[in-house]
Structure formats: C-alpha cells, structure tokens
C-alpha positions in Angstrom: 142.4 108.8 103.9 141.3 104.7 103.2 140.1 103.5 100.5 138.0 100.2 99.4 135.4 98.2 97.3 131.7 98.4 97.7 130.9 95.0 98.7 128.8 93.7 95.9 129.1 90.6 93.6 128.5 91.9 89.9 130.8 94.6 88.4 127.6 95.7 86.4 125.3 96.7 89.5 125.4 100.6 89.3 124.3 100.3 85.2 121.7 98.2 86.2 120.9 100.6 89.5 120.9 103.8 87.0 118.6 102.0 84.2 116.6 99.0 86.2 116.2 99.7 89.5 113.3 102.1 89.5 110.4 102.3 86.9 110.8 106.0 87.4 113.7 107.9 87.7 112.5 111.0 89.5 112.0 108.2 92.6 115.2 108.7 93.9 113.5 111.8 95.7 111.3 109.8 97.3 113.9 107.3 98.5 116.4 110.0 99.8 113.6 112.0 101.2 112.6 108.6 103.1 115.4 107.8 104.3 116.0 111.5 105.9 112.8 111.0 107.3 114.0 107.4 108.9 116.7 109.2 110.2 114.3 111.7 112.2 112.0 108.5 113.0 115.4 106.6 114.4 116.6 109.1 116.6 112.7 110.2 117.8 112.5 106.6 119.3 116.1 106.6 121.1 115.4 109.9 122.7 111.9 108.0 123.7 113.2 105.2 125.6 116.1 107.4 126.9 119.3 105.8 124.9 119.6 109.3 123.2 120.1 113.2 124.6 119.3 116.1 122.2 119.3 119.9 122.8 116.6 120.8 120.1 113.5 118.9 118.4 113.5 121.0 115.4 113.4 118.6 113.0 112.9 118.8 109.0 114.2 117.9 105.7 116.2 120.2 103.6 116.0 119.9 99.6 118.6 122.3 98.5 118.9 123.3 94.7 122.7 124.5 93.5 122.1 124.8 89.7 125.8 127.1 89.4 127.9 123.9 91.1 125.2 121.2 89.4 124.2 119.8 92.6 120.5 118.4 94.3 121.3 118.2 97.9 119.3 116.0 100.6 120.1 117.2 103.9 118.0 115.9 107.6 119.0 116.3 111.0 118.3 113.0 112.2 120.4 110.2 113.9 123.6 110.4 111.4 125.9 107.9 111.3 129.6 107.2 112.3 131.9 105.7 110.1 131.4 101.9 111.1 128.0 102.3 110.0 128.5 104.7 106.5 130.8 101.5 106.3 128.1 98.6 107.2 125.2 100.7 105.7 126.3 102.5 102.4 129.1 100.4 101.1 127.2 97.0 101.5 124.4 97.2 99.0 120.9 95.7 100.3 121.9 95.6 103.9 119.0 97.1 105.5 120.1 99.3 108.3 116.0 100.4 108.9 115.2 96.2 109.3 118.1 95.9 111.4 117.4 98.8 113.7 113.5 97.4 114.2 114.8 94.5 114.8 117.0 96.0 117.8 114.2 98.2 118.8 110.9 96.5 117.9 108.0 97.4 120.0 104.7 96.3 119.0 102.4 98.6 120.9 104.6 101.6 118.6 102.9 101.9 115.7 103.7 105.5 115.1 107.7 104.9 115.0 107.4 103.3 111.5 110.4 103.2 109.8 110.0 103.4 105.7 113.2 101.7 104.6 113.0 97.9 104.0 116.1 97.3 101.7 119.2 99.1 101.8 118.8 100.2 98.1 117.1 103.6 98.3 120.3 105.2 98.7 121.6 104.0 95.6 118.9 105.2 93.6 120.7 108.5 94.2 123.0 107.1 91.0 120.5 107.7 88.5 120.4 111.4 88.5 124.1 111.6 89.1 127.7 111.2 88.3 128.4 111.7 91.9 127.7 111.3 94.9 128.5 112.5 98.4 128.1 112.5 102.4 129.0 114.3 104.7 127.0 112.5 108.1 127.4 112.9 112.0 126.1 110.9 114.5 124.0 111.6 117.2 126.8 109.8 119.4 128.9 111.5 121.6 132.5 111.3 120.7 132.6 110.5 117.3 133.7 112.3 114.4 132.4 113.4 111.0 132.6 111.4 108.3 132.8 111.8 104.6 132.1 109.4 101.4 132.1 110.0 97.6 131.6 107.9 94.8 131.7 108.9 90.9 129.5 105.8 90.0 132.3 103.2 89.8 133.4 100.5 91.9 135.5 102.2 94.3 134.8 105.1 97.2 136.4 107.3 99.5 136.0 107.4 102.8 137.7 110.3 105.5 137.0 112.1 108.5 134.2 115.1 108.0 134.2 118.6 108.6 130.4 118.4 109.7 129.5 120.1 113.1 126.3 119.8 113.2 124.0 115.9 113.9 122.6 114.4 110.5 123.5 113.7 107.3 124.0 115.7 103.9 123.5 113.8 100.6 125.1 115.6 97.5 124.3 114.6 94.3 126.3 116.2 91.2 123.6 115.8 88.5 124.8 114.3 85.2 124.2 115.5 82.2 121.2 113.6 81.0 119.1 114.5 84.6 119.7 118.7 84.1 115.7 119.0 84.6 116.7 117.9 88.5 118.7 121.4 88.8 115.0 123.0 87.4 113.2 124.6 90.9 109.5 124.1 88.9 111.0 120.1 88.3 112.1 119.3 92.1 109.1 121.5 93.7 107.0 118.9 91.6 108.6 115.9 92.0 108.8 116.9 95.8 104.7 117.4 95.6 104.2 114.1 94.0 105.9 112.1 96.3 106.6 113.8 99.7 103.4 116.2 99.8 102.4 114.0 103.6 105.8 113.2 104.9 105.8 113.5 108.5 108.8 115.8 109.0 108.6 119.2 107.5 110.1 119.9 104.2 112.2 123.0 103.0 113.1 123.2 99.6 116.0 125.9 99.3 117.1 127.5 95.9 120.5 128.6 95.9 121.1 132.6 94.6 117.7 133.0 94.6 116.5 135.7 96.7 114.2 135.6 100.2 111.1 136.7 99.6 110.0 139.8 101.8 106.8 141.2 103.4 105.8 144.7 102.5 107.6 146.4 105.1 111.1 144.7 103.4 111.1 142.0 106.4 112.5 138.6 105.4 109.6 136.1 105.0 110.9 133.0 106.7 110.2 129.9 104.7 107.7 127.3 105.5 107.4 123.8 104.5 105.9 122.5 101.6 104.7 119.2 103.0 101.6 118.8 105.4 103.1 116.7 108.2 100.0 115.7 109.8 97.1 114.8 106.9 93.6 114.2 107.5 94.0 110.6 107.4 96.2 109.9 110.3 94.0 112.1 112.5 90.8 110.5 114.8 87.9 110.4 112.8 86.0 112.2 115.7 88.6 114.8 115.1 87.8 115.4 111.5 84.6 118.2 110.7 83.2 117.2 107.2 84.2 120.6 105.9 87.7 118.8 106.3 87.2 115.8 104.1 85.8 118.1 101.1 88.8 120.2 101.8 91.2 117.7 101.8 89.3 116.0 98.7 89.5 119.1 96.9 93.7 119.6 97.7 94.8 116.4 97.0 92.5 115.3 93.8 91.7 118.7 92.3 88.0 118.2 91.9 85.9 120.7 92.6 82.6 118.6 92.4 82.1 117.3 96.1 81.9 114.0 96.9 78.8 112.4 98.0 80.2 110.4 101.1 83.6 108.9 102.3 84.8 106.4 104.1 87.5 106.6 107.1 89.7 103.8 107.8 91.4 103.6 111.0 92.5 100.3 111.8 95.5 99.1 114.5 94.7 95.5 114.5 95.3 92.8 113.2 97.5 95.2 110.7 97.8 99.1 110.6 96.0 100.5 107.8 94.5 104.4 107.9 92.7 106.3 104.5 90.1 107.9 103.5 87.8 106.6 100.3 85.8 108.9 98.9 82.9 108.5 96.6 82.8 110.8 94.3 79.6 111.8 91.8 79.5 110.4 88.5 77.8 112.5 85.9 77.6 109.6 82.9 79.6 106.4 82.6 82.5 107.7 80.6 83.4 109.0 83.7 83.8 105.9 85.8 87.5 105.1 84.6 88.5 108.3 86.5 89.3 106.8 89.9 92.4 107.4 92.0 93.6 105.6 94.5 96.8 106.6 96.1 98.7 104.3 98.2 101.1 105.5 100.7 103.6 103.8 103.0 103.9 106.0 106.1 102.7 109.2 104.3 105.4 108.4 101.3 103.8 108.2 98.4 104.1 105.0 96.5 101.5 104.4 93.5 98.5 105.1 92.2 95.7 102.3 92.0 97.5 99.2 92.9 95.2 96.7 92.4 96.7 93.7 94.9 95.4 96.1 97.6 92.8 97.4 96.5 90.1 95.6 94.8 89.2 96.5 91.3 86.2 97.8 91.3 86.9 100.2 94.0 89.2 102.1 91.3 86.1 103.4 90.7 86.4 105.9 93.7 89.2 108.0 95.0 91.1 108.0 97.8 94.0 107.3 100.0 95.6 104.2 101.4 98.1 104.3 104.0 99.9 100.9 105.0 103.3 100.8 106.3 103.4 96.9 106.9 102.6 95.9 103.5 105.1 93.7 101.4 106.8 96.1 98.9 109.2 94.4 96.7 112.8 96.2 96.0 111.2 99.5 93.7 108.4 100.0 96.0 106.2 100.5 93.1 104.6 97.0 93.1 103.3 94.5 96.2 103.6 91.6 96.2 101.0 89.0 95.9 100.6 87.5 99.0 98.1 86.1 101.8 98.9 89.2 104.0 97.7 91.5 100.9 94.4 89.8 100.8 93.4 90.1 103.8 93.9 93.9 103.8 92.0 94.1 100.5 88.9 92.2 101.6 89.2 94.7 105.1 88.9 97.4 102.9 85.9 96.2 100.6 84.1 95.1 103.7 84.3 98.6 105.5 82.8 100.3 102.3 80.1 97.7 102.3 79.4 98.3 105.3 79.5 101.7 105.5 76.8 101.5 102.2 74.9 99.6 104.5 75.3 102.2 107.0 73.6 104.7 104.7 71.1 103.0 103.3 69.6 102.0 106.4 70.4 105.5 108.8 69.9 107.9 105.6 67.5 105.8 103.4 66.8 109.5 101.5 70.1 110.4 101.1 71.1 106.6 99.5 68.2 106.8 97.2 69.8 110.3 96.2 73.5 108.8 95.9 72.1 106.0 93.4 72.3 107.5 90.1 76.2 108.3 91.1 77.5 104.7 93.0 75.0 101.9 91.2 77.6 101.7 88.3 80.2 101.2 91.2 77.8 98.8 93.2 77.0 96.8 90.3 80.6 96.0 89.1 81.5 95.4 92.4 79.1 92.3 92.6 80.0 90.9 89.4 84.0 90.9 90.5 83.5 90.3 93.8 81.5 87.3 95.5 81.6 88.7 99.5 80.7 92.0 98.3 77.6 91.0 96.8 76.6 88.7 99.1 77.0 91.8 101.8 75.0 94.5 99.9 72.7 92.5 97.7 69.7 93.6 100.3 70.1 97.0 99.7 70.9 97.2 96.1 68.0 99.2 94.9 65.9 99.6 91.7 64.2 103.0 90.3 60.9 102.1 89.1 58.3 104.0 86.6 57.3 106.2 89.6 61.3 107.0 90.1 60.8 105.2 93.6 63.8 103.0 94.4 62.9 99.9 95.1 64.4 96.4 96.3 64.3 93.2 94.3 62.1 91.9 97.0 60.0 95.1 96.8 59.5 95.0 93.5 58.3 91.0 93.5 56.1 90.9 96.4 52.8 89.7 95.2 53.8 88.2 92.2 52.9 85.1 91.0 56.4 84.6 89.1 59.6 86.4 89.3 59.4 87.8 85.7 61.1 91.7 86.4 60.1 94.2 83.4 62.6 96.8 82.5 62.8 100.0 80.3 66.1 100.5 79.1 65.7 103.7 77.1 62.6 105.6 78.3 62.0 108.1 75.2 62.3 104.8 72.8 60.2 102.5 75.0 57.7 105.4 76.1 54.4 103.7 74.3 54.9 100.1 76.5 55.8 102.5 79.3 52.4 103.7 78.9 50.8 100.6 78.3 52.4 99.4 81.5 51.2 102.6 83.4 47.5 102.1 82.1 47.3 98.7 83.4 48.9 99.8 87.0 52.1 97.7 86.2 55.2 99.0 87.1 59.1 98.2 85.4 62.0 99.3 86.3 64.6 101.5 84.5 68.0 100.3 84.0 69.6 102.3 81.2 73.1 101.5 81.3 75.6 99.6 79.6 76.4 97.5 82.5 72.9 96.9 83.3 72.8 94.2 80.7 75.9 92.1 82.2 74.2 92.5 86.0 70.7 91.5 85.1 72.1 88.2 83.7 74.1 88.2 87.1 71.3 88.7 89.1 69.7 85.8 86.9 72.1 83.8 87.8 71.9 84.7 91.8 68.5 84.7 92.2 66.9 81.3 91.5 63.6 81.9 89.4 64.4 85.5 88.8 64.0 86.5 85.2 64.6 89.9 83.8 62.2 91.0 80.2 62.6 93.9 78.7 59.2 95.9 79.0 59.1 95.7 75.1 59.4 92.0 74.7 55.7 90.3 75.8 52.5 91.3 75.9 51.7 88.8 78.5 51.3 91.4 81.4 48.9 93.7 79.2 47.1 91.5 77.4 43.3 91.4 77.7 42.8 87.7 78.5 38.6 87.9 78.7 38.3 89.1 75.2 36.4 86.9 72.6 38.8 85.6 69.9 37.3 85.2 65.9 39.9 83.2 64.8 38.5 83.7 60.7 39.2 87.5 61.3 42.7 87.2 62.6 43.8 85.1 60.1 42.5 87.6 57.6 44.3 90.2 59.5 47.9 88.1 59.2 47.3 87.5 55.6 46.6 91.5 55.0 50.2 92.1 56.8 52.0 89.2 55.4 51.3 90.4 52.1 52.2 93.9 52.5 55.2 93.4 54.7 56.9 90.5 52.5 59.0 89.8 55.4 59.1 86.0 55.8 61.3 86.7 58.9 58.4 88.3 60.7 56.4 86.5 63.0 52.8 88.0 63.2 50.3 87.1 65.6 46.8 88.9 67.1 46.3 89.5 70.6 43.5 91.3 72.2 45.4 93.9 74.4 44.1 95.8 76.8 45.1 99.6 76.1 42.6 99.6 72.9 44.2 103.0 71.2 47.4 101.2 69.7 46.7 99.5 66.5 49.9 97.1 67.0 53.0 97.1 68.5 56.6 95.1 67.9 58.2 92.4 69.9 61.8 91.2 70.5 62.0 88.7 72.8 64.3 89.1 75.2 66.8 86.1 74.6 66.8 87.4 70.8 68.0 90.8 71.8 70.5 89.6 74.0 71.9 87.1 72.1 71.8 90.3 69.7 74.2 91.9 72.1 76.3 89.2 72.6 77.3 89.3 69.0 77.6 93.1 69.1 79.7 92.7 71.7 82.2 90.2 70.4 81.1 90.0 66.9 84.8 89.2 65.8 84.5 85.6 67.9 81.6 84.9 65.7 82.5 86.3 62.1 80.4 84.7 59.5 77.7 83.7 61.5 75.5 87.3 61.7 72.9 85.3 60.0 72.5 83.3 63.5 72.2 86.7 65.5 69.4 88.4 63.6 67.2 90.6 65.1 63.7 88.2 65.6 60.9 90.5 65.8 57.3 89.9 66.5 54.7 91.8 65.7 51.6 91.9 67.4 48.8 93.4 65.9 46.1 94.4 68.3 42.3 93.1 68.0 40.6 95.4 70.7 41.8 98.7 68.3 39.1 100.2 66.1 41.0 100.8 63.1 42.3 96.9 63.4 38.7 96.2 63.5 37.8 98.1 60.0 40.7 96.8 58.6 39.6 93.7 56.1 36.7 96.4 54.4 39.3 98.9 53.3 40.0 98.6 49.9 43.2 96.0 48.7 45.5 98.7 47.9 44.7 100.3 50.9 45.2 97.5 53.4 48.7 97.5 52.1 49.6 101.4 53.0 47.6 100.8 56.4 49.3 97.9 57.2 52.5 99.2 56.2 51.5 102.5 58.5 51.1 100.7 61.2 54.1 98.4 61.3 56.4 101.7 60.8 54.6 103.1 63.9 55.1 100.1 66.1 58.8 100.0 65.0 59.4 103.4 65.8 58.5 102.9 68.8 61.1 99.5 69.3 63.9 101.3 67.4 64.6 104.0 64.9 63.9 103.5 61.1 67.1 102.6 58.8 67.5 105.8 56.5 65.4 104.7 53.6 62.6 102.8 55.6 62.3 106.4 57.1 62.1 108.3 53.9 59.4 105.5 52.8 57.3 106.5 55.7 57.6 110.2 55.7 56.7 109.8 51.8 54.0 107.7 53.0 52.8 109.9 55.9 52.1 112.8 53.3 50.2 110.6 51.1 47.6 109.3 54.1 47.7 113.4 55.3 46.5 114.6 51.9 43.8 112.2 51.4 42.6 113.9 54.3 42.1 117.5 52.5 
C-alpha cells in the first residue's frame, strides 16, 4: 500500500471545502451526479472516434442508499480511471481532468459531447456530507487494474490496488453526523429531483433492505429511472406537439393554469443555448413576482432566476435555460459577469420580442386576448430595457372605452395634438367616462400600478406625446359656442366660495357640453402625479406634504338647469345646493373622508324630505 499528501497549499482547504465551497450543501449530489455523468459523456466520445472498445451501452447512474453502514454511494459505468489519473485527478485539487480531456479531444462541430465539469472541485464537495470518503474506480483500459482511495477528511489518503471487476467508478461517502437527513430515501429522492430530474444518463436510486416492489402476480417490478434523459427542450421544435409544452409546463412548474404561449430556443451558433420560455397567465399583479427561470448546464440543474443571463424583466415568465458554454465560477451557482454573458441575454430578449411580434402580427386576435396577462410584462420590459422597447414599441397596444386594443398611433390619428386621455379606475371615473362617450371621444384604460411609471416613459419616448387623465380637463368636452354672462358666473363662484370655505379650491364656470351634470372636479394631471410621487417616496420628502397637496378644481357647469336657477334660491339654500353638488362631483373623483360622508348622507335626507 503507498501513501501521500494531497497536493494543495493551505492546511485549512477541506474546512473551508465543508463550510464555503457551496452555498448549499445538498450540491454535492449534483456535482457527483455530474461528474458520473462526464464519465458516461468521456467514454461515449472515445468509443465514437474509435480509441475505445465496449461490450455493452447500458449506461446509467446508480444512487445507492445504505442507512445500516451510514453510507450515500455514487456509482456510473463510465470511463473509470487508473491509478495515474485517481493520482493526477483526485489528489490535485482544481486540476480539471473534464478541461483537460476537451482539450485533447475538442471537436467543434460536437456539440452534443458536452462535458459538465470545469474545475476539478466537484469531487471534493463530497466532504461536506461526510467524514469519509472512498473509490473504488476501473478504467475502460485494457490491462490495468482496480484502484482504491479513501480519505477521512484530513491531509493524507490511501491509495491501493482495487478489487473492482467491473468499468467505472464507485464513490462512497460515510455520512457524518450533522448530514444524517442524506441517509433519509424521501431527502436523497428530492435532492436527486431538484437537481438531476434532466440528466442525460438514466438514474437509479437504490435503497438498501428495502424490498422490490412486485406486480400483482408476485413478479419483481424492475426499477426505472427517475430522471427524464431526453427533455422537451433538447428535442427539434418541429418535433414537439403543443400538448407537449403544456405537459412539460405542468411537470416541471406545477401549475395547472396553462400558459398562453412559449417560446423555443434552439440555437448552435454563435453559442449553444436550447429552452423553452413560457408565458404564463397573470390573474392580478400580485402575481407577477412568481416567475421561474431555471438555468441548466447540460441538463444539470444549476439555479433559479439568474439574472446575468437572463434579463430582469423576463423573471416575469417561466421557463428553462440550457447553456453548457456559459462562464460558471467555482460553485456553479453564480456566472460571471462578462461580455460572453451579454450577448446570450440580449439573444434571448430579442427572440421573445420577436416572437411577440410574431403573434401580434400572424394572430392579431389571439395577442389582443394575451394582453390583459403579458402588458405588465411588456411594459417593465421597456422601461429596463432600451432594445426591447425599441423592438416592440409598434405593437404595444392600448384598450380603449369600446375594449378595442389599440396602437399609440391608432389612437392619435387625426388629432390635432398628442394629448392621450386615460381612465384609470373605471367605476370611480364612470361620469367623465360618460361625458367622454356622449361627445364620441374615446380614452384609454390603464388601471395598473405600473401604468403610471410607463405613461411618463412613453412621455419621455414620444416627442409631443402627453398623457391626461380623463378626469383632469374639460377641454375635450367643453361647449366652446356657448354665450358666456360673465355677471352670472361670478355670482355663481361667490355662491360656492362661500359655502365651500375652501381657499384652496379653485372654481371656475365652463359651459360643457353634456348639460345633465351640475359640476364636476378637476385634478390636473401634474398635481396628481406629483401627488404620487410623494406617496411613493414620501420619507425623501418628510415635512414637505404641504407642497404635495391634492389641487383640485372645480368646475361648475353653466349649460345645467339647476346651475341656471341657482342665484334665485333662497341664501340658505344656495349653501346646501352648492354644498350638494360639490359632494357629488367629488364622489365621482374620489371617495368622501369618513365625516364628509356622514355630512352628506345627513344632508341627502334633509333635501329628500323636503320633497314629501
């Protein structure tokens, strides 16, 4: 038997391996799982090109469970190695053997022989579970002998000739104390789902004592593996029936809602990238946080929603990424930063652009349909991101009174100015609404919370292009040919001044044209939004609400009867009137604070019972 020294420079490496080198500590199943499958892809490519001879092509993965001895074994049947390489590969700690051996054997026109292991440390991440570890390996060579290694976590290993007959390796983990879930079948089976649920080489997870399940005639059920080797996205999209893609949607991200439409990517060149995006429907917008996107490196799973690849806002939808020549640093669980990165991101964004483009003009119908659920996601994507806007912005579609979708361009075409009116709560703004209907003008509804960030985006895009809340002019329904008696309208803003005793109140008369509303209330529109501004970062401007008040107008209408018979009522009258009829407006801008409201009801009964 020989003995030696792992070949490493700090005495403290396997602490820090056990505690720092993974984020997660059930990720040494992925990395052993990974590097069996390696072992499979290795020897796949030498029988290929003919430096390899193999009696059987049965490969797969064993996962064996030994709770009695302690142990989580990690067994493949791949290329093994002999004991220069255990040696060169395991005692030597970030040698890459997988770099090394695509280095030997690179072929660019292979892009299926991808090898997952970059960096020599996935092996060791078998220390964090364990207080030992073992293997028992045997090349695919002819002439060479088994070989065996152990290590209890210290400095030193053994190294001797095997007892292994068969080609591959064996990895033996004796699970410490502190990692006893990893001897739990529920804890491995779910680890192994997590990580290894697309891992091109079947998977057989084996529990020791337990016994084979049988069919109802007492036969012996043989097992089957509890990965899907082949998933939908590494298959020809002309392959792929849409019944697939809901399928899949509904096995990997357990929703049972379908999506509305997906995406397929299935690129070779300049880089190799395959996935599927899906869009899926959004009910309300407390909903649109619930994107997943997983990222996989040759069908190994390696994180959810990393954002250097894929652009922010498209965490908004789920899918699946599959890249096996991006950067990953030393965990796997983070990319780096880099110019190669980018370019796959902005790949990605521009093939769901374009497939939105796609849609809207091949299945106009079905786009105008998809709206309600992917204008949340079409909006934030503008504001974060400068090419996508500047690819969709033609088909980014309004919903006007009518509920027809409209374009910007639509919506402007024979109008004098670019002024767009908007109803942002259509029960509360129903009276303008009307007003606006009467006079065959149209508005269009934006009701969401983002909608006031993009319309000030869209300002900013679209030179001239101003956005008013349907509630915040007259201009549009004014009756410019009426006759103005300028005497009576200053009688009529002395009656209101007097009863309102609101000096912040602006009050004007305008003749407008829908004759049946006594008055309504304005807030202009850089009031309110200035109003939201402060709302929405009041704590940047304490002590200065008094700068952010609400500046209503109200308008009280010349062309309405009552307004009209106003200045013979009697004086105590005018005062409830007037008071009636600035409640009414407001109720129709906003709700009533609680004791205005009481006031009015009060009120309401009074005016009622003058009646009987």
């Amino acid at each position: 038997m020989e003995k030696g020294n792992i070949s490493v420079n700090s005495e403290n490496i396997f602490p820090i391996i056990k505690k720092w080198l993974y984020s997660d500590k059930d990720i040494f199943v992925r990395e052993l799982v990974s590097n069996g499958c390696d072992a499979i892809t290795k020897l796949k490519k030498l029988v290929g090109i003919g430096e390899a001879k193999i009696s059987d092509e049965d490969f797969k993965i064993t996962v064996t469970v030994d709770k009695d001895k302690k142990q989580l074994i990690f067994e493949d049947n791949g290329i093994g190695m002999t004991k220069d390489e255990v040696e060169k590969y395991i005692t030597d700690i970030a040698f890459s053997g997988a770099t090394e051996f695509l280095e030997k054997y690179k072929d660019e026109n292979d892009k299926e022989a991808q090898i997952i292991g970059h960096f020599g440390l996935g092996f060791y991440s078998a220390f964090m579970p364990s207080e030992k570890v073992e293997i028992e390996t045997l090349s695919y060579k002819d002439g060479e002998d088994a070989v065996y290694w152990s290590c209890d976590g210290g400095m030193s290993y053994e190294i001797d000739k095997g007892k292994r007959t068969e080609r591959g390796t064996k990895i033996i983990l004796t699970i410490a104390e502190d990692s006893k879930e990893f001897l739990e079948e529920f804890t491995v089976r779910e680890v192994l789902s997590k990580y290894c649920s697309f891992v091109p080489v079947p998977i057989y997870l084996e529990i020791t004592g337990k016994e084979p399940q049988k069919d109802k005639d007492g036969k012996e059920i043989l097992p089957s593996s509890i990965n899907e080797v082949t998933p939908l996205w590494v298959k020809a999209p002309k392959d792929c029936k849409d019944e697939d893609y809901k399928d899949f949607y509904r096995k990997v991200f357990l929703d049972f809602n379908e999506p509305l439409f997906w995406i397929h990517l299935n690129v070779d060149f300049p880089f190799n990238l395959k996935g599927i995006l899906y869009f899926p429907k959004i009910n309300h917008e407390f909903t649109v946080n619930e994107g997943q996107i997983k990222l996989y490196n040759n069908q190994i799973f390696v994180a959810d929603n990393v954002k250097e690849v894929i652009p922010e806002f498209l965490m908004l939808l789920k899918g699946v990424i599959d890249c096996p020549d991006l950067p990953l640093n030393v965990s796997r669980s983070f990319l780096q930063n880099d110019g190669y990165v980018r370019k796959i991101s902005a790949h990605i964004t521009k093939k769901v652009a374009d497939k939105l483009k796609e849609i809207y003009t091949k299945q106009r119908e079905d786009y105008d349909k998809y709206w309600e659920d992917i204008n949340v996601f079409i909006k934030y994507g503008c504001m974060r991101d400068e090419k996508f806007y500047e690819r969709v912005k033609d088909f980014i579609v309004y919903k006007n009174l009518d509920g027809k979708h409209i374009t910007l361009s639509e919506y402007l075409e024979g109008k004098e100015n670019k002024d767009i009116y908007y109803v942002s709560d259509e029960n509360l703004q129903s009276q303008y609404i009307n007003m606006f209907r009467e006079q065959g003008l149209d508005a269009v509804i934006l009701p969401s919370v983002i909608d006031t960030h993009f319309i000030s985006f869209i300002e900013m895009k679209e030179e001239g292009v101003k956005f008013k809340r349907i509630d915040s002019s007259v201009s549009e329904t004014a009756d410019k040919d009426a006759e103005k008696d300028e005497k009576y309208d200053e009688k009529l803003i002395e009656i209101f001044k007097n009863a309102l005793s609101d000096d912040s109140l602006k009050i004007e008369v305008q003749a407008l044209k829908k004759e049946d509303m006594p008055a309504v209330v304005l807030l202009s529109e850089e009031s309110r939004r200035m109003q939201e501004m402060y709302r929405s970062y009041g704590q940047q401007f304490a002590g200065m609400g008094d700068m952010f008040k609400d500046e209503f107008t109200l308008v009280i209408n010349s062309n309405n009867a009552l307004i009209k018979k106003l200045d013979k009522a009697e004086d105590a009258d005018k005062t409830v009137i007037a008071k009636q009829i600035f409640d009414l407006a407001m109720l129709c801008h906003k709700p009533l604070s609680p004791e205005k409201m009481t006031e009015f009801v009060k009120r309401s009964n009074e005016l009622i019972a003058r009646l009987i």
